[in-house]
C-alpha positions, -999 to +999 in steps of 0.1 A: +000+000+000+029+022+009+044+019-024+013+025-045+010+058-025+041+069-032+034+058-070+004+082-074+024+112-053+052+110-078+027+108-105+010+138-101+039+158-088+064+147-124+029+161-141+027+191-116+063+199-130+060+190-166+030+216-170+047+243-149+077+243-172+057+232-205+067+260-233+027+263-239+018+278-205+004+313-217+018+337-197-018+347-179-026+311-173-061+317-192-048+290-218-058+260-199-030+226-200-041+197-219-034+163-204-039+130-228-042+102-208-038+069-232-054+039-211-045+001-218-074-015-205-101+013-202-112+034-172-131+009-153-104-020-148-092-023-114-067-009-100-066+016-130-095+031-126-082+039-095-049+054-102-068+071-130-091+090-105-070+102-079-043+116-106-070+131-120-082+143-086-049+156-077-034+172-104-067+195-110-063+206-073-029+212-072-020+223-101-025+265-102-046+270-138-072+250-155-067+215-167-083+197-195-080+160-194-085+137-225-089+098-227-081+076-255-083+039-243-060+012-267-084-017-256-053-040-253-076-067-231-079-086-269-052-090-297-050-060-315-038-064-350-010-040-362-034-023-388-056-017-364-029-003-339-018+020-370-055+030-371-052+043-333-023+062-344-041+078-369-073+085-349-049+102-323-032+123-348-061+136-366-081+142-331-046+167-319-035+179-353-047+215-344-031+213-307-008+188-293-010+177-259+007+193-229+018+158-212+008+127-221+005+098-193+003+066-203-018+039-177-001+002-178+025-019-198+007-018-231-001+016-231+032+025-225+048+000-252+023+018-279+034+055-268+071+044-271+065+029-303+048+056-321+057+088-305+077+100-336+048+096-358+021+117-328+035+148-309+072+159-291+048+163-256+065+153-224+054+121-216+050+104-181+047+068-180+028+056-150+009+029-131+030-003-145+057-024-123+094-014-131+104-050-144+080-041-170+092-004-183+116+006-205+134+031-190+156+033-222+132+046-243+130+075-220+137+109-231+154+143-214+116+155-208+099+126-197+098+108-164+087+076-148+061+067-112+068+030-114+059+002-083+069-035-082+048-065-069+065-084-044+053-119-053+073-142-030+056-117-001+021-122-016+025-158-007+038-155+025+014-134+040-016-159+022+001-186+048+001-157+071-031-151+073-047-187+064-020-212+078-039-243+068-035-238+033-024-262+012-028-253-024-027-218-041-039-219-076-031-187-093-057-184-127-049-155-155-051-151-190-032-165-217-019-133-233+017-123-236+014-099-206-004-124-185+022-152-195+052-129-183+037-124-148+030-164-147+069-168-160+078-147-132+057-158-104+071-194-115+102-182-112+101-158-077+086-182-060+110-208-068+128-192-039+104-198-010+105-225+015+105-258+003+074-263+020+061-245-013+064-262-040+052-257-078+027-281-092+020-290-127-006-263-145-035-265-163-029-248-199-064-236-219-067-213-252-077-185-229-064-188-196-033-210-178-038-221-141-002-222-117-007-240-090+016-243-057+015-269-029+019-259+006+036-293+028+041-293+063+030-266+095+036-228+093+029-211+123+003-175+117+024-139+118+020-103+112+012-094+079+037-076+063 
């Protein structure tokens, strides 16, 4: 929890600091800052929707002069074709052609990976990417005016506080989707929690067209503790 709130404080303070400097801040502030926020998933996925809200929240009541935020959503929850991906670039470029945005913030992995991408061929804004664990950005592919609120998921802990809290357990079974993101965090959780006890130990999956199942065996007494 700690880290997620320290997440959204450097979020909206890197965006706080990229509009204050911004070259289009007219010099009576009646010019209000445009803010393109490029979702991965859509407004309403958890935890998002969250971080979505209270940046929104947050910027527009600390931030001294008006701000105008606009959405554009890359519906990466299916396979998006590359045409189709080209077509989003399009749509973006023809919807700012008269005025690029101030800052744009990309929400999650994909979101991020498409910004990267195609940021040559859409507008020289400072970009912040945001709300995505650091084993997933690219930290390369940032630029002298952009910036990074990043987290990382502690797997091996998310485990030991389930035995924590429910000592008797004796199987996890973790269920997610079959797409590339989704395999990498199942690749990683495989491989993370390799280095637990050896009271857990990694069962053989169940693999489906659109979802894989990991599943982990818990052998032996643990005693209850504080949650970390």
């Amino acid at each position: 929890m700690r880290s997620a709130l320290r997440c959204l404080r450097l979020l909206y303070l890197f965006a706080v600091t990229f509009l204050a400097i911004g070259d289009g801040l007219a010099a009576n502030g009646a010019t209000p800052k445009h803010v393109l926020i490029i979702q991965s998933f859509g407004g309403e996925v958890a935890p998002y929707d969250t971080i979505t809200s209270v940046f929104r929240t947050e910027l527009a009541k600390r931030f001294p002069e008006p701000v105008v935020f606009l959405e554009a959503t890359l519906d990466a929850g299916r396979s998006v074709t590359s045409a189709e991906e080209q077509a989003f670039v399009e749509y973006l470029r023809a919807r700012f052609a008269a005025r690029a945005p101030d800052l744009v913030v990309t929400i999650g992995q994909p979101a991020a990976r498409f910004y990267v991408a195609h940021r040559d061929q859409l507008f020289p804004s400072p970009y912040l990417m945001a709300a995505l664990d650091e084993r997933l950005a690219n930290r390369a592919a940032l630029r002298p005016t952009d910036a990074a609120s990043l987290g990382k998921v502690d797997l091996p802990r998310l485990v030991e506080n389930v035995l924590k809290v429910l000592p008797d357990t004796t199987t996890i079974a973790v269920v997610i989707g079959a797409s590339r993101l989704e395999q990498f965090w199942l690749n990683e959780m495989q491989r993370e929690l390799a280095e637990l006890p050896p009271r857990v130990r990694r069962d053989a999956g169940l693999g489906h067209r659109v979802f894989r199942v990991g599943l982990w065996r818990v052998d032996g007494e643990h005693r209850a503790g504080t949650v970390r």
